[in-house]
C-alpha positions in Angstrom: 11.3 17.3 4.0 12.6 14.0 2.2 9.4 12.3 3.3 7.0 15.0 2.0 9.2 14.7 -1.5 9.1 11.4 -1.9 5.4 11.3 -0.7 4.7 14.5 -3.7 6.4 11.5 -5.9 5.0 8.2 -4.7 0.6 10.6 -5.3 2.1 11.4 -8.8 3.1 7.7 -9.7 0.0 6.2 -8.2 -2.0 8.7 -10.4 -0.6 7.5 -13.5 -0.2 4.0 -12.4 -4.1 2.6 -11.9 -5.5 4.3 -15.4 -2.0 3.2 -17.2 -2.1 -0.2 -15.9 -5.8 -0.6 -16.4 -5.3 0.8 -20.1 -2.5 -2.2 -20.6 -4.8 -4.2 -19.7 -7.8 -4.0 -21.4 -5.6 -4.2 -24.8 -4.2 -7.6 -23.9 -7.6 -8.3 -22.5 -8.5 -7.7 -26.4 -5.6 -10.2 -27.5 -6.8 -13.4 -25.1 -11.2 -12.1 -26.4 -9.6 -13.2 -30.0 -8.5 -16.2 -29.0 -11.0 -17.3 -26.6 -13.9 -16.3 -29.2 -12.0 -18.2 -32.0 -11.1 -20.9 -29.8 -15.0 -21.3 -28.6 -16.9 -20.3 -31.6 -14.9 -21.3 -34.8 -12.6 -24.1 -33.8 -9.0 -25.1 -34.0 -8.6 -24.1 -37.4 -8.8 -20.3 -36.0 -6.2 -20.6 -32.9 -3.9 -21.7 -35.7 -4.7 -18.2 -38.0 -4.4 -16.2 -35.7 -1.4 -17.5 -34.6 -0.2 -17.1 -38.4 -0.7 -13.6 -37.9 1.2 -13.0 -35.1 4.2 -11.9 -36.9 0.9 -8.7 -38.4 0.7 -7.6 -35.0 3.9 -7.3 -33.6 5.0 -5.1 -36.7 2.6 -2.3 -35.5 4.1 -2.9 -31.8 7.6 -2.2 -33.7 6.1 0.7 -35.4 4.3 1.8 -31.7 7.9 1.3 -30.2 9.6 3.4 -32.5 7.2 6.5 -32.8 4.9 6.0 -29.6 7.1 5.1 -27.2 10.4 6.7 -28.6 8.9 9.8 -29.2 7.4 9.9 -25.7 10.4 9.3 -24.2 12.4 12.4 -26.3 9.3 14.6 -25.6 8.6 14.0 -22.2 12.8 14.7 -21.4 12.5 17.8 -23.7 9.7 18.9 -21.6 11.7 18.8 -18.6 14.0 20.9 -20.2 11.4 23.5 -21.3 12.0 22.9 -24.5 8.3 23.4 -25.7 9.0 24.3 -29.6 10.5 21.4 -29.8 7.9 18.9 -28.1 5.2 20.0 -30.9 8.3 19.0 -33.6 8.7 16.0 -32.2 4.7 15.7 -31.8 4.3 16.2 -34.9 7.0 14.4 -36.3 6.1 11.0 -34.7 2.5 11.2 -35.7 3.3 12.2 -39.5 6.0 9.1 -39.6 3.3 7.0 -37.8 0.7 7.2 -40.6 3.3 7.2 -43.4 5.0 3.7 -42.6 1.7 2.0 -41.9 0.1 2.8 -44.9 3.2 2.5 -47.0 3.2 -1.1 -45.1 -0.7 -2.0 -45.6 -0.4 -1.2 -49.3 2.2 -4.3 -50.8 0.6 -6.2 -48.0 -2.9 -5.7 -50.0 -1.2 -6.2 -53.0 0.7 -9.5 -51.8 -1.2 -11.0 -49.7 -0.9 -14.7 -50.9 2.9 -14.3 -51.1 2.6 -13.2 -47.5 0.3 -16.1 -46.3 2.9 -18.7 -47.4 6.1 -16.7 -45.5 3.7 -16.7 -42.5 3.4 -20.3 -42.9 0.2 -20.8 -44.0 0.0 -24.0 -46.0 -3.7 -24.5 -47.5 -7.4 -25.6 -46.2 -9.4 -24.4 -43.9 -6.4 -22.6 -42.2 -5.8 -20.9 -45.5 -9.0 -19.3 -45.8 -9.1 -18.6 -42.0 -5.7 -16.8 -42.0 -6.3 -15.2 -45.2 -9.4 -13.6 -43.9 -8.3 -12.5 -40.4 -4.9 -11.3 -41.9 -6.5 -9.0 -45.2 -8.5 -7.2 -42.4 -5.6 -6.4 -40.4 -3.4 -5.3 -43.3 -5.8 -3.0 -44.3 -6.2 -1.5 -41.0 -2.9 -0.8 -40.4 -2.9 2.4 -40.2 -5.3 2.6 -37.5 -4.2 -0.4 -35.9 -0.5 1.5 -35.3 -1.9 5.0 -34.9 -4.2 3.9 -31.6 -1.4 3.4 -29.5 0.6 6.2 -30.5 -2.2 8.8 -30.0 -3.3 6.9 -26.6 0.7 7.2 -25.9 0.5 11.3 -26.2 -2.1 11.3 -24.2 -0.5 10.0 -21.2 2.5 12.4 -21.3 0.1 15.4 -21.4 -1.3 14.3 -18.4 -4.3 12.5 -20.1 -4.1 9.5 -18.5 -7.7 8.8 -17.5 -9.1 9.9 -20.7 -6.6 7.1 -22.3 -8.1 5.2 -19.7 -11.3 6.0 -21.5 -10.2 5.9 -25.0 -9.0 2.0 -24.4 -11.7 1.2 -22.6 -14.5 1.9 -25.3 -12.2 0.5 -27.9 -12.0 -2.4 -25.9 -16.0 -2.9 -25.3 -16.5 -2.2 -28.8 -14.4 -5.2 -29.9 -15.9 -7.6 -27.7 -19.6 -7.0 -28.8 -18.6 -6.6 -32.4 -16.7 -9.4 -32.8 -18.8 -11.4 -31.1 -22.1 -10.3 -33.5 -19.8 -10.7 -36.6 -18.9 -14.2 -35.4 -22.0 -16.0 -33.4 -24.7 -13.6 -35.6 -22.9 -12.7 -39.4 -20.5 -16.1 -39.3 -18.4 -14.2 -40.8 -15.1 -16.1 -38.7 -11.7 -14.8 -38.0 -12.6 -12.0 -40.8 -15.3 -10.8 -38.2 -13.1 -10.7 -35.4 -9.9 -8.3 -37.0 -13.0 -6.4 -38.4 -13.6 -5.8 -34.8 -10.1 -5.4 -33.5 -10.1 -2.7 -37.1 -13.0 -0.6 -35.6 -12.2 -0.8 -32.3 -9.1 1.1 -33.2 -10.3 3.5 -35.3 -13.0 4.8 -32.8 -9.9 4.8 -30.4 -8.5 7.1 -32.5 -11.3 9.6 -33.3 -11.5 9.8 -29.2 -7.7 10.4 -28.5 -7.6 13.2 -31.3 -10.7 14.8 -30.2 -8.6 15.7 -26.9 -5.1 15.4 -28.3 -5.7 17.7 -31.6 -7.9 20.3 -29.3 -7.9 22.8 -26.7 -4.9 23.9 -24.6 -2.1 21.5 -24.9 1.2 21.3 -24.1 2.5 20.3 -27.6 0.6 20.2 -30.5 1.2 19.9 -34.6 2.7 22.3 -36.4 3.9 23.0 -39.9 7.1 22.0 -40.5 9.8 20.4 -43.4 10.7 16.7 -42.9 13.6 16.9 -40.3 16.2 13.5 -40.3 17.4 14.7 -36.7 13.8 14.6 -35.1 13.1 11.4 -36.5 16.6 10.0 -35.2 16.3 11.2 -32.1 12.5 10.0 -31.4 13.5 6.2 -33.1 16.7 6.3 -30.8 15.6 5.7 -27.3 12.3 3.5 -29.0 15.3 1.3 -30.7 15.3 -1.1 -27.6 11.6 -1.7 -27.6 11.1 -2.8 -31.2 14.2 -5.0 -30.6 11.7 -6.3 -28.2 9.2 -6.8 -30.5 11.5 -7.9 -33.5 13.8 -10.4 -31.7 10.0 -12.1 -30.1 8.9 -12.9 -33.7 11.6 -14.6 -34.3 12.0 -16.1 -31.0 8.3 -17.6 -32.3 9.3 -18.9 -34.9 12.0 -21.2 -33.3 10.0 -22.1 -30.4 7.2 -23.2 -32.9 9.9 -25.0 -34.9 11.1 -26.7 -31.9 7.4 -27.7 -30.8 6.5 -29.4 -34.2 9.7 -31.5 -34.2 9.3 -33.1 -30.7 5.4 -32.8 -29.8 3.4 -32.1 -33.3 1.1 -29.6 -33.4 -0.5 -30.0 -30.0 2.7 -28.3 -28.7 2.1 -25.4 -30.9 -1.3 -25.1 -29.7 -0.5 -24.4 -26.1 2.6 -22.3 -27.3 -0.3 -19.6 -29.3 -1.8 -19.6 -26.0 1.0 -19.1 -23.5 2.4 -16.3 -25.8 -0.7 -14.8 -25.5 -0.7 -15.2 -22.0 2.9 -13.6 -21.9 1.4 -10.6 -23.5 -1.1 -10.2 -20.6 1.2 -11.2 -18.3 3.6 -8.0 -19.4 0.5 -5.9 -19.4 1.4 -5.1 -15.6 4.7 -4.6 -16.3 4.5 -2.3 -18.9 1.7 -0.1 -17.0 4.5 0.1 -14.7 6.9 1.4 -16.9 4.3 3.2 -18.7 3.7 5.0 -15.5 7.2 5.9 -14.8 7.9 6.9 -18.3 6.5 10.3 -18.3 8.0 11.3 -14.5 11.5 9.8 -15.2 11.7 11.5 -18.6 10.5 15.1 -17.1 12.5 14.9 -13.9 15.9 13.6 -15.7 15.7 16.2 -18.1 15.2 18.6 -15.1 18.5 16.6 -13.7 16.3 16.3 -10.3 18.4 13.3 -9.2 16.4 12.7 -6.0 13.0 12.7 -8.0 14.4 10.3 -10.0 15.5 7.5 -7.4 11.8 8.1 -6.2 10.3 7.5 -9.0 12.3 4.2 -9.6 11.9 2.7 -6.2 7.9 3.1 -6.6 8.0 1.7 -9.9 10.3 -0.9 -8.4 7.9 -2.0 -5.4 4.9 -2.3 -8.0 6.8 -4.6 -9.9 7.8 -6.6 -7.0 4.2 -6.9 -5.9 2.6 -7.8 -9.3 5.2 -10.6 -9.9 4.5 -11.9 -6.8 0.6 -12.1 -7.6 1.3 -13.1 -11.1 3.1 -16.3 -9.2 -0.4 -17.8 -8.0 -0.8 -18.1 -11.9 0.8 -21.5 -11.2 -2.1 -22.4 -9.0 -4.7 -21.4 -11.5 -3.3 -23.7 -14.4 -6.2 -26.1 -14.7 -8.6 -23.5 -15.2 -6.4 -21.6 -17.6 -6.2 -24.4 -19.9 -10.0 -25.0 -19.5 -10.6 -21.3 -20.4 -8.5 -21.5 -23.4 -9.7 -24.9 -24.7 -6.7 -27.1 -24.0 -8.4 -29.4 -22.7 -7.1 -32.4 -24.9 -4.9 -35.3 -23.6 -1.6 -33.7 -24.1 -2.3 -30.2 -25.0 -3.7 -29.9 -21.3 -1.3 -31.7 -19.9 1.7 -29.6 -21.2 -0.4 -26.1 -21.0 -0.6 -26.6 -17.3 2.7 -27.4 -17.4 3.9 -24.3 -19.4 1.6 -21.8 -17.4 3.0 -23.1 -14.0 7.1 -22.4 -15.6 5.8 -19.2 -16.9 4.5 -17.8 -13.4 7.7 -18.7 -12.0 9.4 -16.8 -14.7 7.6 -13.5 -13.2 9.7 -12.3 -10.9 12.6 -11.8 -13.1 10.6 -10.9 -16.2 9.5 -8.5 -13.8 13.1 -7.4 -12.8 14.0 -7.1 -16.6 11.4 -5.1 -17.7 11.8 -2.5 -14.9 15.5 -2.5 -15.6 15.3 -1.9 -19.6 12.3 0.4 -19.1 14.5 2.5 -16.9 17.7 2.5 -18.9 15.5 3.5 -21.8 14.3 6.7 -19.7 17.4 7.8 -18.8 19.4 7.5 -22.1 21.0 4.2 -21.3 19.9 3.1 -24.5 22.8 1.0 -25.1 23.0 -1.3 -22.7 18.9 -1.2 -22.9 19.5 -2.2 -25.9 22.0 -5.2 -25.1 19.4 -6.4 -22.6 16.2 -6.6 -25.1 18.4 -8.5 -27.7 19.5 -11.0 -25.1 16.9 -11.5 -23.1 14.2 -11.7 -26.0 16.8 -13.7 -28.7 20.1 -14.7 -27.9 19.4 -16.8 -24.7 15.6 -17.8 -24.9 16.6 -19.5 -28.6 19.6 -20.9 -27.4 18.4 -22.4 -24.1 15.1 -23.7 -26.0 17.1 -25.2 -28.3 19.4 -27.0 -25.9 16.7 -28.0 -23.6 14.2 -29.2 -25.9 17.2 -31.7 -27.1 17.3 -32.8 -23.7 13.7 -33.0 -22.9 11.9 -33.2 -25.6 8.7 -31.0 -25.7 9.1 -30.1 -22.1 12.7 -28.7 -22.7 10.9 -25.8 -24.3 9.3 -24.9 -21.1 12.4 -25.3 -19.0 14.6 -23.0 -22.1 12.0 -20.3 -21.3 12.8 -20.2 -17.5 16.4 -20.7 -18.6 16.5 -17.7 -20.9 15.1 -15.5 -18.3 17.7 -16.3 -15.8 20.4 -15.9 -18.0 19.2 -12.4 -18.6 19.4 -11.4 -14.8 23.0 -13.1 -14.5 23.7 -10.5 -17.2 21.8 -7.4 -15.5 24.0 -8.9 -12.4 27.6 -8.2 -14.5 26.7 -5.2 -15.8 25.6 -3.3 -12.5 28.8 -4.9 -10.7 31.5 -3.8 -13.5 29.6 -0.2 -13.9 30.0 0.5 -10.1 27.1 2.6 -10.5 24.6 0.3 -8.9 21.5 -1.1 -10.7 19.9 2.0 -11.8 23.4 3.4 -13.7 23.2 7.0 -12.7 26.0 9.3 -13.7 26.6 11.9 -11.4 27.4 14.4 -14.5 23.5 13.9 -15.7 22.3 16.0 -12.7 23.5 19.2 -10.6 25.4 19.0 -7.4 23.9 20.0 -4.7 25.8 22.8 -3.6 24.8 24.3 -7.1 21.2 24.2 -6.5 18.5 24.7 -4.1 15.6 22.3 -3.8 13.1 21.9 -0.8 9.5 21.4 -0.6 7.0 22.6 2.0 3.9 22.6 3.1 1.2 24.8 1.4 0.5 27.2 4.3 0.9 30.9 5.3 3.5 29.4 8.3 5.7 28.1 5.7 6.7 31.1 3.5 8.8 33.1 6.2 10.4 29.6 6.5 10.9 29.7 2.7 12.3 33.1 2.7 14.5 32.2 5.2 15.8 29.0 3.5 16.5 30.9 0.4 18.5 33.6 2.0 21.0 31.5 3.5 20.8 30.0 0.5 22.2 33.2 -1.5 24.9 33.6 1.0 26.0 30.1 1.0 26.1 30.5 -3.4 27.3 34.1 -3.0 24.7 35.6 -5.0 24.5 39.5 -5.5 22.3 41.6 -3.8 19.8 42.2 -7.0 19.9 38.1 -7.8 18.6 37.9 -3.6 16.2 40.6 -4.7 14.8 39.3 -7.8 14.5 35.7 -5.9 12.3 37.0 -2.8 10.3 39.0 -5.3 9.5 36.0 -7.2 9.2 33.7 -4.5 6.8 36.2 -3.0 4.4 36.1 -5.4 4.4 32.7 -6.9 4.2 31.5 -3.4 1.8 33.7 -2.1 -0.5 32.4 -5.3 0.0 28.8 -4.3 -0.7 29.1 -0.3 -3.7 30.8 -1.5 -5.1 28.3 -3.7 -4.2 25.5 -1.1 -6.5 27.9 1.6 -9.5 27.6 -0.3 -9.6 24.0 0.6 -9.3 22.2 -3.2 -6.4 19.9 -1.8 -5.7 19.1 1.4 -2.3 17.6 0.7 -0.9 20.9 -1.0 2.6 21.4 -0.9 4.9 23.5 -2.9 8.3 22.7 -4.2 10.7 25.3 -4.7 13.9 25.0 -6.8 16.4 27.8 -7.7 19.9 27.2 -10.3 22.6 28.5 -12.1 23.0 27.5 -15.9 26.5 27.4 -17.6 25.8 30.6 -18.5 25.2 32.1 -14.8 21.8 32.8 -15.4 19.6 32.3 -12.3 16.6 30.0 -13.3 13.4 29.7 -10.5 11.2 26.7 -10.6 7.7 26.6 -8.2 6.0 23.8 -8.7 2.6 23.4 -6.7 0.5 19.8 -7.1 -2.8 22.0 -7.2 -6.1 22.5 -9.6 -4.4 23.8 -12.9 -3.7 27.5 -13.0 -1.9 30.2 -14.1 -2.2 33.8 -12.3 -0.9 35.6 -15.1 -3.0 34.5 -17.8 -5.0 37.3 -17.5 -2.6 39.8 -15.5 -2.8 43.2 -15.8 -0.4 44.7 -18.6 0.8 48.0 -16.2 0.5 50.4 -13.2 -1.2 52.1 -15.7 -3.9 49.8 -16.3 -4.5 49.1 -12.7 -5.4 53.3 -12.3 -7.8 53.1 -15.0 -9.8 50.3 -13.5 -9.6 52.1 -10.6 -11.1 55.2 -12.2 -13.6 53.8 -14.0 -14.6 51.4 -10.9 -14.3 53.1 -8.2 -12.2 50.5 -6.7 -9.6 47.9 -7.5 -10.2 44.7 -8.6 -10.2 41.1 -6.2 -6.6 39.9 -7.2 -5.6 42.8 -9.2 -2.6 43.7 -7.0 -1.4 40.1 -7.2 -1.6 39.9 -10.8 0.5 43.0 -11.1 2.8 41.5 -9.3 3.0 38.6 -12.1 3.6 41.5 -14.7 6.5 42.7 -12.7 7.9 39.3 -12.7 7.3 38.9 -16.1 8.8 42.1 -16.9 11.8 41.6 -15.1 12.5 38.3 -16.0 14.6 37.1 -19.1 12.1 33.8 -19.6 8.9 33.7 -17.9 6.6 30.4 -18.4 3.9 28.0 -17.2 3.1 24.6 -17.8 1.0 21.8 -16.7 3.0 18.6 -16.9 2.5 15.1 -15.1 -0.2 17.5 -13.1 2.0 19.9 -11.7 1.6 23.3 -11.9 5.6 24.7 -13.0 6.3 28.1 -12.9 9.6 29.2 -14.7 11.8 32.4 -14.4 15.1 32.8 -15.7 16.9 36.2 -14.5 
């Protein structure tokens, strides 16, 4: 039966993982388009502006952290928890916060623009107007430039993630051609390029909340009063992730220092490409994590230990086998730098340099990420949040710092490798003085096993005496009364019976159904069916009484196809003290609490 779970586990991540990762993708794809089109079209001048305004763009990924993935996180372990009221709070919550910080943020940044030209650095000339063009666009898009990812973010947890898929995807096109006809056609520069990366976003939007703000969902907005305790909890487990982000700018900033003292600004150069590169680099990574997110968050909050494990050791084995493909980077070097336009005397010299030390940094970048991701899901935010700050701060700034007095220009390279590796020796410590392995689990977080029961079988007719059986013994072993046995074989009867059916009409031929029965701290007795079929719910249109069904009967002459079944529903439902469906991570997940 292990093998079937973890196979049930191992579809669902592989579901998630090929649009998430693709969706990664083609927004970093968008980053290197900006720089290759400004690097091929304008000139050096434009490398260095958008460079400037790196600092612009990762204050929206600190503001994606925080209400994108933050709230995701919350909402997709309140899900598991069947809270549903309080997914649409935190929905809404996160959404409402999104669009009041950006345009609170785009509005001084209007209004101070030149102020904020010279703190980015900019200094005057060509680079001046450049910069100041390419950053007033992305200031005043703000909003849209933050809300994107949040919305595409929402998607994914509700099962979306194809349509995200979608949503990127055209956002992604649309930059290309735009800022390409705004640059080689208008001549407008940089300006025409964040004009594209502006519309590009907005479009993304309108498509995400045409599915996201219609139709049948499993959250959605709702009226309520500003609530401090929603927003804390939704910027808690996002904290790590904009320390990410945070702890990166300034981490530029050094390295950049470092570069202009020991190799001018040809150094710099290869730096506003490699960091770009990083960014694609982590594009696999993150679709990783961004694949796991959703599964780890519902199955921890459904304290589904085994599911859990699962999920990590697929996310685990993608990891492994992007970093190792992401290692042939080094072989690829002179073409990267050729792509890129480093193709100077030193600046391609040291760019093939720094993209070979980079793709040997993979592999534990990869380990990191998966590591910190994880801990984030399972609220081990603290010690994610230890990680991100040393790993993308502390020992990246001090070994660059070090090394480049040793090595000069070079050193910088080496402190990057060095900073990475000081980070695993870290992850190393922690996971030997817990005792809890890597993954930190604390038994307390799930239920033991003699408190629960939790199989999954086959979807087939042979399979539900078995099921019967299982659960029976089950009773006896949990000393259940007779009218808890009763209520369970009712219930099992008919939500099974629904499933098997469904799997017999031949819409999935790897069907199985997974079957889950608890006790709360309060002894009531909670039954889960979860099936991995087309999206239904049998008593969404179930017959209200016996009554009902005699009526029909009378007025028909007969009963209806799937009547009886249906009443059986209304028993259930009747019976029960919580009764609910739900489509999550595409499962359907039937609830009764007796």
């Amino acid at each position: 039966m292990m093998n079937l779970r973890k196979r049930a586990v191992s579809d669902t991540f592989l579901k998630f993982l090929v649009p998430t990762v693709m969706s990664y993708l083609t927004l970093s794809v968008i980053s290197l388009t900006d720089l290759v089109i400004a690097g091929h079209f304008i000139g050096a001048t434009a490398l260095s502006a958008i460079s400037l305004a790196y600092p612009v763009i990762v204050y929206t990924q600190i503001l994606f952290a925080f209400f994108g993935v933050g709230g995701a996180i919350h909402l997709s372990t309140q899900m598991g928890r069947g809270r549903w009221e309080e997914c649409s709070r935190i929905f809404t919550t996160a959404i409402a916060a999104t669009v009041l910080f950006s345009v609170l943020s785009a509005i001084p940044g209007l209004l101070f623009l030149d102020p904020l030209l010279k703190f980015l650095g900019a200094s005057g000339g060509d680079v001046w107007i450049q910069a100041r063009g390419y950053i007033s666009v992305l200031t005043g898009g703000l909003p849209f430039l933050t809300l994107s990812p949040v919305m595409v973010m929402y998607l994914r947890n509700d099962s979306e993630q194809r349509y995200a898929l979608l949503c990127v995807t055209v956002a992604g096109v649309t930059n290309l051609v735009l800022s390409l006809f705004l640059v080689i056609v208008a001549d407008m520069g940089t300006m025409g390029i964040a004009i594209g990366s502006v519309f590009s976003e907005m479009l993304c939007c309108l498509l995400a909340a045409f599915r996201l703000f219609s139709g049948k969902r499993m959250f959605r907005l709702v009226r309520m009063k500003p609530d401090i305790t929603v927003l804390r909890q939704i910027l808690y487990p996002g904290m790590t992730l904009a320390v990410i982000f945070f702890s990166h700018m300034f981490q530029v900033v050094v390295v950049n220092r470092r570069l202009g003292l020991y190799g001018s600004g040809e150094g710099i150069a290869v730096y506003a490409v490699v960091k770009y590169l990083i960014i694609f680099m982590f594009a696999f990574f993150d679709g990783v994590n961004g694949s796991m997110q959703p599964m780890l968050g519902i199955y921890y909050g459904e304290r589904e230990k085994e599911n859990v494990k699962t999920t990590a050791g697929c996310g685990a084995a993608a990891m492994l086998l992007f970093s190792v493909a992401m290692l042939l980077m080094a072989l690829g070097a002179p073409f990267l730098c050729r792509l890129f336009s480093l193709t100077g005397e030193v600046t391609g010299r040291e760019g093939i340099y720094a993209f070979r030390m980079m793709a040997f940094c993979c592999p534990m970048m990869a380990l990191i990420t998966f590591v910190n991701g994880f801990y984030r899901c399972t609220e081990n935010v603290v010690r994610a949040f230890w990680i991100s700050l040393t790993d993308n701060f502390v020992f990246p700034v001090a070994c660059v710092y070090v090394c480049s007095m040793l090595f000069g220009m070079r050193g910088v390279w080496y402190g990057l490798l060095a900073g990475s590796f000081c980070t695993c020796i870290l992850i190393a410590i922690l996971c030997l003085t817990g005792g809890r392995g890597l993954l930190m689990l604390e038994e307390k977080d799930f239920l033991r096993k003699e408190k629960e029961f939790l199989k999954i079988y086959p979807a087939n007719r042979e399979n539900l005496q078995e099921i019967v059986r299982d659960l029976e013994e089950y009773g006896k072993s949990a000393g259940l009364s007779t009218r808890q046995n009763y209520f369970i074989n009712l219930i099992i009867e008919e939500l099974v019976v629904n499933v098997i059916m469904m799997a017999d009409s031949g819409r999935n031929r790897r069907s199985y159904v997974d079957v889950r029965v608890f006790q709360d701290e309060d002894g009531h007795l909670t039954v889960r069916v979860r099936d991995n079929l087309t999206q239904f719910d049998p008593a969404e249109s179930g017959v209200g009484d016996l009554g009902t069904l005699l009526k029909d009967y009378r007025d028909q002459g007969q009963i209806r196809e799937g009547a009886i079944n249906e009443l059986g529903i209304g028993m259930i439902k009747r019976i029960a003290r919580e009764y609910s469906y739900h489509r999550t991570i595409g499962y359907n997940n039937f609830l009764v609490t007796i």
